[in-house]
C-alpha positions as CSV (number, residue, x, y, z in Angstrom):
1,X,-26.4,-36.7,11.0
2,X,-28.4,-34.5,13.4
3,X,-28.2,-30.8,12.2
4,X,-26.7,-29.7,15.0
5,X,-23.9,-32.4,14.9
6,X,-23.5,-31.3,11.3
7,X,-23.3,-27.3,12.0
8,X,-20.2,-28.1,14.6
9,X,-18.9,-30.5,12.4
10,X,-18.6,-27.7,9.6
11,X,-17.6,-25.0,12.6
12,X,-15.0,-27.3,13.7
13,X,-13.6,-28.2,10.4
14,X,-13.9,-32.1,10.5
15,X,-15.8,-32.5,7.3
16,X,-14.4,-32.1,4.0
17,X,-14.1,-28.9,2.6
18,X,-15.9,-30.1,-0.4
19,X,-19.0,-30.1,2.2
20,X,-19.4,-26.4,1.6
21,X,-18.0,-24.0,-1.3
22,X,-15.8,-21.0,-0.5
23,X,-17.4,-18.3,-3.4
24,X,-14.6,-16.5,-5.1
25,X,-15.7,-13.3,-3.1
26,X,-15.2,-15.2,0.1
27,X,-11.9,-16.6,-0.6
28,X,-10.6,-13.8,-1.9
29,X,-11.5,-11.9,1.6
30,X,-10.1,-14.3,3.0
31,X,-7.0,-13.7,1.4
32,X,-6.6,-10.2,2.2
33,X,-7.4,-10.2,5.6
34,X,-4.5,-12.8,6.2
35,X,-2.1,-10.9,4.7
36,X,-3.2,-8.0,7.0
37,X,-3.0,-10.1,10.1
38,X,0.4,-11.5,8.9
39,X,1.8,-8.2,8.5
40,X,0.2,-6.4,12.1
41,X,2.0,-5.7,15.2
42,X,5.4,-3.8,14.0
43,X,3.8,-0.7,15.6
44,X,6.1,2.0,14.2
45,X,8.3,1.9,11.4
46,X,11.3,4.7,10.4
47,X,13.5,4.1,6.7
48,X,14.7,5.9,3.9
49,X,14.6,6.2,0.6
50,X,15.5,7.7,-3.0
51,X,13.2,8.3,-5.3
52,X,14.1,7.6,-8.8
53,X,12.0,9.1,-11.8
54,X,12.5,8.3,-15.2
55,X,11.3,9.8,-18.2
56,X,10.7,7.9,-21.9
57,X,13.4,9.0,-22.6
58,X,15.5,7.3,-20.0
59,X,16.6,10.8,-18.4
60,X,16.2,10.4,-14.4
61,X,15.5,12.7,-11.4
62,X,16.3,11.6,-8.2
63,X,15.2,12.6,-5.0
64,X,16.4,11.8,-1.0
65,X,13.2,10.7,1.1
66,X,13.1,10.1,5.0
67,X,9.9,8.2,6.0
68,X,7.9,7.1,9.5
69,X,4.9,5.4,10.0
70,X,2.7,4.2,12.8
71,X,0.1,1.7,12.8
72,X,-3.5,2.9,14.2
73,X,-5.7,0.4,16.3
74,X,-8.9,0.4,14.8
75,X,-8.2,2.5,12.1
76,X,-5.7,3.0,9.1
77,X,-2.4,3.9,9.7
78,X,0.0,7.2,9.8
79,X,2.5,8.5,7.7
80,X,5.5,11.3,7.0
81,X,7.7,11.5,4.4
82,X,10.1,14.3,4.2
83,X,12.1,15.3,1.2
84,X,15.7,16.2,1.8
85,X,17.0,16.9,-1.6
86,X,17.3,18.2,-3.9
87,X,17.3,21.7,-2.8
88,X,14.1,22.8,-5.0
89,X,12.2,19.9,-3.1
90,X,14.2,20.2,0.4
91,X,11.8,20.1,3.6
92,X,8.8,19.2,1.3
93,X,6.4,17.2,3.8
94,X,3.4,14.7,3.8
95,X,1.4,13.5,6.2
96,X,-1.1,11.0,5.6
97,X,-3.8,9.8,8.3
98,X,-5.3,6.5,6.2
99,X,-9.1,5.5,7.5
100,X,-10.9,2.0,6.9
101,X,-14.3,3.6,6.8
102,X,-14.2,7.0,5.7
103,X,-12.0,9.3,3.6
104,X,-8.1,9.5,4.2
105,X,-6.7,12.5,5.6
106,X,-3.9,13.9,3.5
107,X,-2.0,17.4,3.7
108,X,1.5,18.7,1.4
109,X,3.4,21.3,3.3
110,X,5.4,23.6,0.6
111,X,8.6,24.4,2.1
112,X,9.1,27.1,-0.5
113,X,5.7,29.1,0.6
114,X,5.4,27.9,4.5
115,X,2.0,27.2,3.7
116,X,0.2,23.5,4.2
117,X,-2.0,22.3,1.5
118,X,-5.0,20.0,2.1
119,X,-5.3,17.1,-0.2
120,X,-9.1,17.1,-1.1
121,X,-10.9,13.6,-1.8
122,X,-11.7,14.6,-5.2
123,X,-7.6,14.8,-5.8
124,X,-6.3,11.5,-4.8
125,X,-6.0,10.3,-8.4
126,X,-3.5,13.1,-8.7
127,X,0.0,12.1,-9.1
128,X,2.3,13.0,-6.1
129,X,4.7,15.1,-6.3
130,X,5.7,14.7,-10.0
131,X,5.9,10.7,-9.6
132,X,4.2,7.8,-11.0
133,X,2.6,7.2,-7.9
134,X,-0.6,8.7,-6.9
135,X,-1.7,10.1,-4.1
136,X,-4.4,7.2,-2.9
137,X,-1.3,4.6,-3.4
138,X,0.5,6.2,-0.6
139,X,-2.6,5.1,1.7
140,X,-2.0,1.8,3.3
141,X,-4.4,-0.7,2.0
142,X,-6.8,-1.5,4.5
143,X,-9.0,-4.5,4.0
144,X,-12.0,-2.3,4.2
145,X,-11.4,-0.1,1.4
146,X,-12.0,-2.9,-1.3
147,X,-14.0,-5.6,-2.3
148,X,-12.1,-8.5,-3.2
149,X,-12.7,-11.9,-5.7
150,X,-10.3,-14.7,-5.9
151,X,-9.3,-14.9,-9.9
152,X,-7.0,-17.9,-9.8
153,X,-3.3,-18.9,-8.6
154,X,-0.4,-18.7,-10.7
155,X,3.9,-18.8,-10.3
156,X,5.6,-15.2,-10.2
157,X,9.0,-15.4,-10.7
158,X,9.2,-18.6,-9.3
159,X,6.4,-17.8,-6.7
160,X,3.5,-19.4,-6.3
161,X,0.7,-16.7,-5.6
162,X,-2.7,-15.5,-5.6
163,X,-4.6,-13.3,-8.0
164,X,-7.0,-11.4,-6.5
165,X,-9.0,-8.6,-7.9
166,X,-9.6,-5.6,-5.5
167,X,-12.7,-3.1,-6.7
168,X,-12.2,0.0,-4.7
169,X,-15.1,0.9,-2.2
170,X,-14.1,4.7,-1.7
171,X,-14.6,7.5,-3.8
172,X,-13.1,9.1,-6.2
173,X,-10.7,6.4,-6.7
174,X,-8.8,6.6,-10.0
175,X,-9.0,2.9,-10.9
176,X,-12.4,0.6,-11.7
177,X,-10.1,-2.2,-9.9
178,X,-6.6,-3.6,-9.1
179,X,-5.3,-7.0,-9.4
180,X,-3.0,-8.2,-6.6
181,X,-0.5,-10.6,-6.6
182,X,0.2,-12.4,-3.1
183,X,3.1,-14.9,-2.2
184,X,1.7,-18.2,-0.7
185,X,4.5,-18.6,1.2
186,X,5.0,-15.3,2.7
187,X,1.0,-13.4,2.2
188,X,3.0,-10.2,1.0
189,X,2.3,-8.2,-2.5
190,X,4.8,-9.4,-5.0
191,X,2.8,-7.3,-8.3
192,X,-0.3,-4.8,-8.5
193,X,-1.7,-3.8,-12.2
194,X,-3.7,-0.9,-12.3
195,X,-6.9,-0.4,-14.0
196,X,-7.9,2.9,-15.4
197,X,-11.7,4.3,-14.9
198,X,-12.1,3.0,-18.9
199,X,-11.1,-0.4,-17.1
200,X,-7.9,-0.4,-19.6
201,X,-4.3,-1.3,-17.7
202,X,-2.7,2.2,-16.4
203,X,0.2,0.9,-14.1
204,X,2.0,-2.4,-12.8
205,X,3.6,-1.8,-9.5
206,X,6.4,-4.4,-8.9
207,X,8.3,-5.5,-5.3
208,X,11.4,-7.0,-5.4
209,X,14.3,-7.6,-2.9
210,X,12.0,-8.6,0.3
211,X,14.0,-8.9,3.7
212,X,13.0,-10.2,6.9
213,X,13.0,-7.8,10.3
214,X,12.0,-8.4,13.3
215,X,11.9,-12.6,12.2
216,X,8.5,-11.8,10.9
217,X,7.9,-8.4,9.0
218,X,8.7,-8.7,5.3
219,X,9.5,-5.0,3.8
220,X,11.0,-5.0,0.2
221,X,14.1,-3.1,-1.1
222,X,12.7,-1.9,-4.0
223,X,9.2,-0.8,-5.7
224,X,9.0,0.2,-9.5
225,X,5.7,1.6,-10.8
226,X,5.1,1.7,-14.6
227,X,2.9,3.9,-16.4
228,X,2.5,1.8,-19.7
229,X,0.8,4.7,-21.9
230,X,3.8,6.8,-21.1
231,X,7.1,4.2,-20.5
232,X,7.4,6.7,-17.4
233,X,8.5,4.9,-14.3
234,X,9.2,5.6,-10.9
235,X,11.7,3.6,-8.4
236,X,11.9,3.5,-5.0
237,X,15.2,2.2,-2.9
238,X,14.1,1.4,0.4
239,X,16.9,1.4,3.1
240,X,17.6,1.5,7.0
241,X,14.7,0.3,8.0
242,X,13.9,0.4,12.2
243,X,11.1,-0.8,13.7
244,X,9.6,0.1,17.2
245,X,11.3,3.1,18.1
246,X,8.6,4.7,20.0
247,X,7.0,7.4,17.9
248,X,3.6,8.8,19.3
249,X,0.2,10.5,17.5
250,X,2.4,13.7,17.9
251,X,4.9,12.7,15.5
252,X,2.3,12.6,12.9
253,X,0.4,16.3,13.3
254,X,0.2,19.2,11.8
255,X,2.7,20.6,13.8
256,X,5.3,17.5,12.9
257,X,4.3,18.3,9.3
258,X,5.9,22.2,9.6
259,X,8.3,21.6,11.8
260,X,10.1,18.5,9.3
261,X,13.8,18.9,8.5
């Protein structure tokens, strides 16, 4: 076969897939950026939710959590979450402007002092706001952030998925890597372990009770992240989801971050 005939034979798929090797590394970008692509064009997204914390010793502390986001062309997406109870934690705010190439931008304001606090990049591994859930994992994962390797396929709770290991590429990260499980069926996150900066297992967040909106976007009702050192765990019930409501860059300044209710 002429080389040419061979290149557009390869480009247009009619040769065998056994006529060229996907690496690991390739498939597993591969991977990722379907998932992304499968999960892009809701635009804007407003829900709620409770936060439930739970000690080792079982005692719990729950918390009342309006949320918005907004995806960013080109870039990462937007964020605001709002704290409406308890009273100690009342009108508590975060924004979070995620990036693909370049640190996130992240600010706390502190009802009880009026004053907004800038997240620094050194402080991401910090956990927010007494949960097991630090602040980087509140960044939407855009493809760019990691490197990715295929590890193998295996059945989740009766789900066939992918295993692929994410290293991440920013810094200060508090993890050496993370091991994502994806649904075949669906391309959305059905388990995430992890891995401390001495590469041992830290955390396993879990999704469970996935819905459908909008005949496309898959959102889950529930997301439980376990600290296994500790047995500490932290729940969140998602609820009332709405999509495509029309927020705009100024729902997610500075000034939407003081002025939240």
């Amino acid at each position: 076969m002429h080389l040419k005939t061979l290149l557009l034979s390869i480009a247009c798929g009619t040769l065998p897939c056994a006529t060229w090797a996907e690496t690991p590394e390739a498939k597993g970008l591969r991977i990722a950026k379907t998932s992304d692509e499968r999960d892009s064009g809701w635009k804007d997204m407003r829900s709620t939710m409770r936060m439930v914390i739970t000690d080792r010793q079982g005692r719990e502390t729950s918390r009342e959590i309006r949320n918005q986001q907004m995806e960013v062309t080109g870039d990462g997406d937007k964020s605001l979450i709002v704290f409406e109870s308890p009273p100690d934690v009342k009108g508590t705010a975060f924004l979070n402007h995620t990036h693909a190439n370049r640190p996130d931008d992240q600010w706390l304001f502190l009802k009880s002092i009026k004053r907004v606090k800038r997240i620094s990049s050194n402080n991401k591994s910090g956990p927010f706001m007494g949960s097991e859930f630090a602040y980087e994992d509140i960044s939407s994962q855009e493809v760019e952030k990691y490197k990715y390797k295929h590890l193998y396929d295996k059945t989740l709770d009766g789900r066939k998925a992918f295993v692929v290991e994410q290293i991440p590429q920013y810094e200060y990260s508090g993890y050496t890597k993370l091991v994502v499980w994806i649904d075949q069926t669906h391309w959305r996150p059905l388990k995430i372990d992890f891995y401390d900066r001495k590469e041992s297992l830290l955390k396993t967040l879990h999704y469970r009770g996935y819905k459908t909106y909008l005949n496309k976007y898959h959102r889950p009702a529930e997301m439980q992240m376990v600290t296994h050192q500790t047995g500490r765990k932290t729940t969140l019930f998602w609820d009332k989801y709405q999509f495509q409501s029309g927020l705009t860059d100024s729902d997610f300044d500075q000034n939407a971050l003081k002025s939240a209710r």
